[in-house]
Structure formats: C-alpha cells, structure tokens
DSSP file (Angstrom, degrees, kcal/mol; ACC not computed):
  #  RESIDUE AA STRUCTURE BP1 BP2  ACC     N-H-->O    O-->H-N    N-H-->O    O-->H-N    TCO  KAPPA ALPHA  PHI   PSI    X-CA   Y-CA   Z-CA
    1    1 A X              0   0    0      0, 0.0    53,-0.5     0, 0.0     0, 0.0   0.000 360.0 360.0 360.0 140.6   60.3  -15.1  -80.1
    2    2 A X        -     0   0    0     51,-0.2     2,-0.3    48,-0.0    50,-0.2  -0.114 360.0-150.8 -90.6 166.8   60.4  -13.0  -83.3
    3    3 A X  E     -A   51   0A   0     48,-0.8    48,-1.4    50,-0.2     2,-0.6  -0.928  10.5-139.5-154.2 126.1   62.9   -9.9  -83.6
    4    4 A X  E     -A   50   0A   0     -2,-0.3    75,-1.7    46,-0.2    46,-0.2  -0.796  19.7-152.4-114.9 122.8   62.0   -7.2  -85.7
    5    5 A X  E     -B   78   0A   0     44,-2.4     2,-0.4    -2,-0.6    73,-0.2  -0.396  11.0-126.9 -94.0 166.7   65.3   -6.0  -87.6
    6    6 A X  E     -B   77   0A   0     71,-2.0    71,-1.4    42,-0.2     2,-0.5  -0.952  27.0-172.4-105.4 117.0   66.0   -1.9  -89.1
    7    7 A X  E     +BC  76  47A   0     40,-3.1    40,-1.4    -2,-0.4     2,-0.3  -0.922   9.1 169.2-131.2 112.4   66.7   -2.0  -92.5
    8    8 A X  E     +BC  75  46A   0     67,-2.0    67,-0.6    -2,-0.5    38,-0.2  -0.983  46.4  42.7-163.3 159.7   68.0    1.3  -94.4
    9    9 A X        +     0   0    0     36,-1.7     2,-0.3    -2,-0.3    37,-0.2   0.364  69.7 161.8  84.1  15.9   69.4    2.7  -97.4
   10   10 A X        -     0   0    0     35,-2.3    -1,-0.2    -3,-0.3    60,-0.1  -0.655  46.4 -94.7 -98.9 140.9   67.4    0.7  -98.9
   11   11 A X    >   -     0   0    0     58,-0.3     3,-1.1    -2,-0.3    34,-0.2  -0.091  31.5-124.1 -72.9 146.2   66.7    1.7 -103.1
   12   12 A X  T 3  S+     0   0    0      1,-0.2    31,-0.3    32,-0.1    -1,-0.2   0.813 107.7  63.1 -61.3 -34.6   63.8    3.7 -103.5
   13   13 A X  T 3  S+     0   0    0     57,-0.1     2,-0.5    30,-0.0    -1,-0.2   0.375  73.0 110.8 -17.1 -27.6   62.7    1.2 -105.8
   14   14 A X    <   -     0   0    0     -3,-1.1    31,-0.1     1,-0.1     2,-0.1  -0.769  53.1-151.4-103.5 130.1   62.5   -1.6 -103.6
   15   15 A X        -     0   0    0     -2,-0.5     4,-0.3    28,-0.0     5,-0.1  -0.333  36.5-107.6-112.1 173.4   59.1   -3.1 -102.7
   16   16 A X  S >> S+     0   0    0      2,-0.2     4,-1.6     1,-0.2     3,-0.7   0.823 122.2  57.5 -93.8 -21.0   58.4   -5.1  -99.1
   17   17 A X  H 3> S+     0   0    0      1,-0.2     4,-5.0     2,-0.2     5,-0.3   0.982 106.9  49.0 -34.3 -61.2   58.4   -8.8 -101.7
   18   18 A X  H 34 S+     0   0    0      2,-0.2     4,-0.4     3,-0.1    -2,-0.2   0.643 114.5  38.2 -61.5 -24.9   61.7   -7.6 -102.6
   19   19 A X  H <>>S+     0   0    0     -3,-0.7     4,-1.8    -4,-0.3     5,-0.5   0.705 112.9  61.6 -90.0 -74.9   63.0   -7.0  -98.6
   20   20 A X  H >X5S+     0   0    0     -4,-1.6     4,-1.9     1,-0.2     3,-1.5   0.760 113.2  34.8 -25.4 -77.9   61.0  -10.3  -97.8
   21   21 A X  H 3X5S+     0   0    0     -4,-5.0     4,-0.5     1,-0.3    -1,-0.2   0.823 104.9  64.4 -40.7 -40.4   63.4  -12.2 -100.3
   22   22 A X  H 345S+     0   0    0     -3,-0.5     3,-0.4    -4,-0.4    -1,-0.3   0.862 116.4  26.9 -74.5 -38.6   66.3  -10.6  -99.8
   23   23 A X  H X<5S+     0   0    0     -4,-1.8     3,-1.8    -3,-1.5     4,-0.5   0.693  99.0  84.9 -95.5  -4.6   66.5  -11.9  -95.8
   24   24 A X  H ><<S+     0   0    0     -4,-1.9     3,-0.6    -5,-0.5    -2,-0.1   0.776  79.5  63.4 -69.4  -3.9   64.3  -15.3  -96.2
   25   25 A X  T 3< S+     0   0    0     -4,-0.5    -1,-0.3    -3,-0.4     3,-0.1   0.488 105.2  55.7 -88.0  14.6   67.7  -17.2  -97.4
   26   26 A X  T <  S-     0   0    0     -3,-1.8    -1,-0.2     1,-0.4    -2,-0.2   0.825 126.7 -75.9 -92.8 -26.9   68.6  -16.1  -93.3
   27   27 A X  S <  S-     0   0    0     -3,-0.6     2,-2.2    -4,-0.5    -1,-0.4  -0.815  83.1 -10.0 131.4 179.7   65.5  -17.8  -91.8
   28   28 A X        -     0   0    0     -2,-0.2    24,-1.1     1,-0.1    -4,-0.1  -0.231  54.3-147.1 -47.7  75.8   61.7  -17.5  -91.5
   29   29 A X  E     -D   51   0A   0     -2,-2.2    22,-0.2    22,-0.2     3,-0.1  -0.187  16.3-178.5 -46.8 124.2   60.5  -14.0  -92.6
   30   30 A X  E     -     0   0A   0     20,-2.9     2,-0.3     1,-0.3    -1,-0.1   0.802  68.9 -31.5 -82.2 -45.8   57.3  -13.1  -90.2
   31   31 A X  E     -D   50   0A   0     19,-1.5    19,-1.5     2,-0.0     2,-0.6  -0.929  46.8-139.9-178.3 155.5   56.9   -9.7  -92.3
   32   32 A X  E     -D   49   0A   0     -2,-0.3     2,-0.5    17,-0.2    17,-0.2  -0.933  18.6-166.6-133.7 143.3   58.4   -7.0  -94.1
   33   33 A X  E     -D   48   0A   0     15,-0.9    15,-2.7    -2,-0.6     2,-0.4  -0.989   6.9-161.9-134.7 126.7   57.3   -3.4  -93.8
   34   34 A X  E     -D   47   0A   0     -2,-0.5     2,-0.6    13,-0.2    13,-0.2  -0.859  16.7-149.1 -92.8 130.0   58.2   -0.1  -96.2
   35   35 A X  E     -     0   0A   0     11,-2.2     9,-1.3    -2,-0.4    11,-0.4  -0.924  21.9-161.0 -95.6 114.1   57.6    2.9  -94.6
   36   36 A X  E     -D   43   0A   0     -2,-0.6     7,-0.3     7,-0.2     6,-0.0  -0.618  23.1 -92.8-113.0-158.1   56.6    5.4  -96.9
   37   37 A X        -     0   0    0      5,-2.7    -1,-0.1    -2,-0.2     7,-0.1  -0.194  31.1-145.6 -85.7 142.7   56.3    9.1  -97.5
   38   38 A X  S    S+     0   0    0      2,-0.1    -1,-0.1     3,-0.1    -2,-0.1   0.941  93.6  39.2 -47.3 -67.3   52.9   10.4  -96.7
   39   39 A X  S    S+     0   0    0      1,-0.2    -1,-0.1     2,-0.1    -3,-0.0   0.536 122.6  31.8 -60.5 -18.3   52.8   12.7  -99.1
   40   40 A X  S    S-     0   0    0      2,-0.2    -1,-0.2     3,-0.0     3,-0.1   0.404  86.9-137.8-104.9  -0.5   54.3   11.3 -102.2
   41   41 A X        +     0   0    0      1,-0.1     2,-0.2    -5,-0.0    -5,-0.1   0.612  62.8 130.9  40.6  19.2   53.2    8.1 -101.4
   42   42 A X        -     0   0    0      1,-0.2    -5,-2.7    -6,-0.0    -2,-0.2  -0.451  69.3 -82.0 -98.7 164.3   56.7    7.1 -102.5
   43   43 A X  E     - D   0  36A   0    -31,-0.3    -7,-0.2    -7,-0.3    -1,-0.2  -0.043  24.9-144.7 -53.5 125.6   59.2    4.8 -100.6
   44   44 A X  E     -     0   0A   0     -9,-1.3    -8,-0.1     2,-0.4    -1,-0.1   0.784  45.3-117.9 -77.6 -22.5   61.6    6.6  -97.4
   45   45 A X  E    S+     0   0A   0      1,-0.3   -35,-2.3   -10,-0.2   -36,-1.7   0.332  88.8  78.0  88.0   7.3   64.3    4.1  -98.6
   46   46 A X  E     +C    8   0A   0    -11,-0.4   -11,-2.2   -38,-0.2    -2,-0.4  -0.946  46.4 131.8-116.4 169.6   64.2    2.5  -95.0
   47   47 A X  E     -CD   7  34A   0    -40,-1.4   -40,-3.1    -2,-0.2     2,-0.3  -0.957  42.2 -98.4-177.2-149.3   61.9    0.1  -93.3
   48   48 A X  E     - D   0  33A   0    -15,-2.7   -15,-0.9    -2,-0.2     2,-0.2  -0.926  13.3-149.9-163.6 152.6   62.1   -2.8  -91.4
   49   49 A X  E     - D   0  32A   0     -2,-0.3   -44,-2.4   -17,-0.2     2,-0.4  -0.546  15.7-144.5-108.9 137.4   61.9   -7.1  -91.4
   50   50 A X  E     -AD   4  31A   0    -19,-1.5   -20,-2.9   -46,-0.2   -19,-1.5  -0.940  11.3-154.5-123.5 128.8   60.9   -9.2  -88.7
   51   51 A X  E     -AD   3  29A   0    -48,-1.4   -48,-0.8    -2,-0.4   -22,-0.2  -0.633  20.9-125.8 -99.6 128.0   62.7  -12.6  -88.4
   52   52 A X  S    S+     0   0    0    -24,-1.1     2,-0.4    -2,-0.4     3,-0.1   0.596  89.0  23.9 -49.4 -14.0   60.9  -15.6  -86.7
   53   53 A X  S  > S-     0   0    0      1,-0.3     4,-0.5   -50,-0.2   -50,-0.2  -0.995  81.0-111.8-156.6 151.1   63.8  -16.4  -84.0
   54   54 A X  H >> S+     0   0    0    -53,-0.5     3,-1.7    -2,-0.4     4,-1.0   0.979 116.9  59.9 -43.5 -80.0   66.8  -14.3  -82.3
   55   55 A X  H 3> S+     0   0    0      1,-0.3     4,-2.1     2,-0.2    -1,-0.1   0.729 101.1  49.3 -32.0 -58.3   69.2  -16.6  -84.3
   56   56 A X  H 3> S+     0   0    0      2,-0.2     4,-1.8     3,-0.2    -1,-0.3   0.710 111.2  53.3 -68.7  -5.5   67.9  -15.6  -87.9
   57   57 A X  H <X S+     0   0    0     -3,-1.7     4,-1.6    -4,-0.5     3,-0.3   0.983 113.0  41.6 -73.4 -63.5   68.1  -11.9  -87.0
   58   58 A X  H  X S+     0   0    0     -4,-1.0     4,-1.8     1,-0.3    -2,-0.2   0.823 115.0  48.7 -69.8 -41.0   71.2  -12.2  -86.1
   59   59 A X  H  X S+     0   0    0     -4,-2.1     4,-1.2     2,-0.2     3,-0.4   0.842 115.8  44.2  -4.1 -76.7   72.1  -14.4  -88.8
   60   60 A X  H  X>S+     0   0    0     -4,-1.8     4,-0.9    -3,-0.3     5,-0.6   0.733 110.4  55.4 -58.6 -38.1   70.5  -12.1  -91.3
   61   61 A X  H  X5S+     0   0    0     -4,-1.6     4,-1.3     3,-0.2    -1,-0.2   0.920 111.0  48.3 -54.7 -54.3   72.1   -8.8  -89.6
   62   62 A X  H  <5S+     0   0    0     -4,-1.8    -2,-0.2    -3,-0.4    -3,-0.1   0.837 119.8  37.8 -55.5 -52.2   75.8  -10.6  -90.0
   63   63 A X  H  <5S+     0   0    0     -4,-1.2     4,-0.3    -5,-0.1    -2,-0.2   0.957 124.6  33.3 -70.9 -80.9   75.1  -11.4  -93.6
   64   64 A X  H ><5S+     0   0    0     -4,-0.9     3,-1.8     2,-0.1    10,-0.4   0.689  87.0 110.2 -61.6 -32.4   73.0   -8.3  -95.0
   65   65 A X  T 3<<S+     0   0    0     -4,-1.3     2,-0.3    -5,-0.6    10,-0.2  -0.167  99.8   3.0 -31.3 121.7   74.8   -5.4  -92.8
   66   66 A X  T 3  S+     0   0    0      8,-1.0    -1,-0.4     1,-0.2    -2,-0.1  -0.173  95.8 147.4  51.1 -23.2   76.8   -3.5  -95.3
   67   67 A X    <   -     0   0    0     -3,-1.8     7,-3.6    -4,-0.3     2,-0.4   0.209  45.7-134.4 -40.3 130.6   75.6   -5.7  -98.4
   68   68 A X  B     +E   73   0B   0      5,-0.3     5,-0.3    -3,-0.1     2,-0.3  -0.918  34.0 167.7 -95.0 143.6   75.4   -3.6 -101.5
   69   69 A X  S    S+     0   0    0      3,-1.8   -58,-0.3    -2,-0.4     0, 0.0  -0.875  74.3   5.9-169.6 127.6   72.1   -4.2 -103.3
   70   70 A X  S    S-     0   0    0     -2,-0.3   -57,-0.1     1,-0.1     3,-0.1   0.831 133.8 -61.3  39.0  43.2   70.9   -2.0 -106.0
   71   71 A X  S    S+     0   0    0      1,-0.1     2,-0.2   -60,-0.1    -1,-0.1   0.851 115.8 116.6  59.4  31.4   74.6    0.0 -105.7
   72   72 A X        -     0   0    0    -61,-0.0    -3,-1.8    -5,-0.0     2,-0.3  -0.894  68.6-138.3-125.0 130.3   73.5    0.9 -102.0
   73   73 A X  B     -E   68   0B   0     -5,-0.3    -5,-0.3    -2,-0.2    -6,-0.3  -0.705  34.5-124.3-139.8 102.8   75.5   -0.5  -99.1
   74   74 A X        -     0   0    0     -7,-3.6    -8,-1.0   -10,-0.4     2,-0.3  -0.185  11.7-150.3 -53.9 158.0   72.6   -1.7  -96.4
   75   75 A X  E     +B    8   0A   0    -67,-0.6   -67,-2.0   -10,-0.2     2,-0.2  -0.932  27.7 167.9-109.2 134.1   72.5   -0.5  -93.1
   76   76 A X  E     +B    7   0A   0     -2,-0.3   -11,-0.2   -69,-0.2   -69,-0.2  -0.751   8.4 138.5-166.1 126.5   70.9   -3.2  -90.8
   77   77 A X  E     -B    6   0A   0    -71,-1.4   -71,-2.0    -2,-0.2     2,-0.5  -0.510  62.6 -66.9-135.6-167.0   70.7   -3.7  -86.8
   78   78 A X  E     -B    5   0A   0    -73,-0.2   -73,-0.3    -2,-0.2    -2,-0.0  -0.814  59.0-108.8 -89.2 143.4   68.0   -4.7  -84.6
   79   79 A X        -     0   0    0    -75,-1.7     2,-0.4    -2,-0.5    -1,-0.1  -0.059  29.7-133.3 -76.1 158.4   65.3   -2.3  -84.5
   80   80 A X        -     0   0    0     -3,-0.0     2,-0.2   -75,-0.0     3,-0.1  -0.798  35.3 -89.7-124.2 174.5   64.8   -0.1  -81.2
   81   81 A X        -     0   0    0     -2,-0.4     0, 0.0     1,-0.1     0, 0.0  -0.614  52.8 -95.0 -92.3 145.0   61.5    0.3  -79.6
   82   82 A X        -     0   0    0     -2,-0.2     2,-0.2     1,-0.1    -1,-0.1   0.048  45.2-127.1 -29.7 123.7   59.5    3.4  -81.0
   83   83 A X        -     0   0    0     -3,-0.1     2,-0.8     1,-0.0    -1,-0.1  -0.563  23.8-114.8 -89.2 156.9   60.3    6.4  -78.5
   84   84 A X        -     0   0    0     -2,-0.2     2,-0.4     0, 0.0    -1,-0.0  -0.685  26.0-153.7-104.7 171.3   57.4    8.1  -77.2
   85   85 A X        -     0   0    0     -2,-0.8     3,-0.1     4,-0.0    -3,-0.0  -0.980  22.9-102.2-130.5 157.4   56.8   11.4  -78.0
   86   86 A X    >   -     0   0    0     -2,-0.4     3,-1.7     1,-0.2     2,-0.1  -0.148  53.0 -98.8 -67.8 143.8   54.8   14.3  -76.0
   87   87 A X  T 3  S+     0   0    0      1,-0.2    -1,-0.2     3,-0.0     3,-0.1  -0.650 109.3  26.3 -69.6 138.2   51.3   14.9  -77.5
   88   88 A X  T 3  S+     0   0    0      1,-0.3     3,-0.4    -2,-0.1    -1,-0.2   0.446  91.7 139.5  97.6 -16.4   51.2   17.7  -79.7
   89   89 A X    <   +     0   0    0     -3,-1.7    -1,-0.3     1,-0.2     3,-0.1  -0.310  43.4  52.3 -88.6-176.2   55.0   17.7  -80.8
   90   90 A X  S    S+     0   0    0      1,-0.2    -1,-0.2    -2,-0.1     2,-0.1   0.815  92.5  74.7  79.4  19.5   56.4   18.2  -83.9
   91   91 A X  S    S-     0   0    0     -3,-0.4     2,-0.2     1,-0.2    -1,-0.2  -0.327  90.6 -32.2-120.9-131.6   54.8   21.6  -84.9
   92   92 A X        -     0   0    0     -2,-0.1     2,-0.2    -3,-0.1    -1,-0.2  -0.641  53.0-157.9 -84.8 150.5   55.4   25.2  -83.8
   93   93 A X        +     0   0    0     -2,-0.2    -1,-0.0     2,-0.1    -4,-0.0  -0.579  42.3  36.9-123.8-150.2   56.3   26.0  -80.7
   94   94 A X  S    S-     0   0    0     -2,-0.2    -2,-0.0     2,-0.1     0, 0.0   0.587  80.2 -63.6  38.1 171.3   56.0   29.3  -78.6
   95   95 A X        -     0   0    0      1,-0.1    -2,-0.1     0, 0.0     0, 0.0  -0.019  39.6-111.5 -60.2 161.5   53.6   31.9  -78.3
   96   96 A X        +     0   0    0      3,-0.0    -1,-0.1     0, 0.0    -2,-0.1  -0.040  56.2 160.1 -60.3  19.0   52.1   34.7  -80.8
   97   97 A X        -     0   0    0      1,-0.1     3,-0.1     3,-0.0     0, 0.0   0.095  49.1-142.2 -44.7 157.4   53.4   37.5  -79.5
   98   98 A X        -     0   0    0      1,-0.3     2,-0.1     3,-0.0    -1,-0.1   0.845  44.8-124.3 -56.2 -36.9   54.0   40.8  -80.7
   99   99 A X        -     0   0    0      2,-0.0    -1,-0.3     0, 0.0     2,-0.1  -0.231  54.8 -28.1  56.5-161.7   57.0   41.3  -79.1
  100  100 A X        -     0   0    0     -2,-0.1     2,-0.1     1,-0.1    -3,-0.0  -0.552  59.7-122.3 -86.0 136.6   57.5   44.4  -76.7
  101  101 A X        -     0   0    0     -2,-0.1     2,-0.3     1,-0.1    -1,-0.1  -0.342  22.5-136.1 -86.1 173.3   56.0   47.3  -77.0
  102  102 A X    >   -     0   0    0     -2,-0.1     3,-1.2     0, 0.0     2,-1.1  -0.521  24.7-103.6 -99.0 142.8   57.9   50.7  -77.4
  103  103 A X  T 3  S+     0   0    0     -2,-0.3     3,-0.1     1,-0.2     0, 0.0  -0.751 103.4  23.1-106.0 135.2   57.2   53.8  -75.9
  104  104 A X  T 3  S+     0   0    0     -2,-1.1     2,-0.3     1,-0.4    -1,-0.2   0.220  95.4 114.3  71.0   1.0   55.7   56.2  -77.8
  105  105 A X    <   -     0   0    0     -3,-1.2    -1,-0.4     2,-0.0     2,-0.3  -0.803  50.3-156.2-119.6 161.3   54.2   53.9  -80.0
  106  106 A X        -     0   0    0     -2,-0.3     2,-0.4    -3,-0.1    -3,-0.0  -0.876   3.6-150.9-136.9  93.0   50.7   53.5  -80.2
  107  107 A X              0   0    0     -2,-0.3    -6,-0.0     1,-0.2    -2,-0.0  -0.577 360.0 360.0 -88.3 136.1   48.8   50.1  -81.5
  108  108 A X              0   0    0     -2,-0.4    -1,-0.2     0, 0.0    -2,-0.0   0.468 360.0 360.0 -89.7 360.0   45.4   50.2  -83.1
C-alpha cells in the first residue's frame, strides 16, 4: 500500500522532477506533487511524495528528514489526512451591523 509523505521547506525553485529524484534512491516514487500559490502561480516551498510501500516512506523519511538541499534543511513526515473544513470558511465572519444606536441620534 502506498504512503503519501509531507515534504517542506522545500527551495522555491524546486520542480516536482526534482522532488521525484531526490526520494527515488529510497524506493518506488508513485508521484510527486508541488503545491503552488494560486495567485503567483509560483511554488509554496512545500508539497508532498508518495512512496509505493510503508518501508520506502519510512526509509525515505529517515534519510531525507533534516537533509539540507539547496541550503534548506527539509522537513519530512508522513502526510496527515486533509482535515475537513465547514462550508463557507475562511472569509469574513459576523454580521453588518451598524452597531447600537444612540439616543438622540437620528439615522437617515
């Protein structure tokens, strides 16, 4: 069963070839994914590898975990499942109120 590792800190630079290589001397790479930026369309500097068995993740986790490459020190664990989130988060929250009115004051 495949195990899809978290890989970040990774150089902005750095294309999903370049992640692919860098864990295949661990075992079978299945796939390598960059996440980037929506808007810049540039690179987040994390993303994340999935290794073909339990054993070459961890393998590959052992080795590359701390690893400096391009004069950044990886971070890499096992990935955790996607949380869900409420539809609708992640904007503004609360109402348009006015706030309270005063007395004696008079809106038009």
């Amino acid at each position: 069963m495949s195990t899809k590792l978290y890989v970040g800190n990774l150089s902005y630079d750095t294309t999903e070839n370049d992640l692919q290589d860098l864990f295949a001397p661990h075992g079978t790479v299945v796939g390598a994914q960059l996440i980037m930026d929506k808007m810049s369309g540039r690179s987040r500097g994390f993303g994340f590898v999935t290794m073909e068995t339990k054993e070459s993740a961890d393998a590959a986790v052992a080795a590359m975990s701390g690893k400096n490459v391009e004069g950044r020190d990886l971070t890499v664990n096992e990935a955790r499942p996607r949380e869900d989130r409420p539809a609708g988060a992640g904007g503004f929250g609360g109402g348009g109120g006015r706030g309270p009115r005063r007395e004696g004051s008079q809106r038009y």
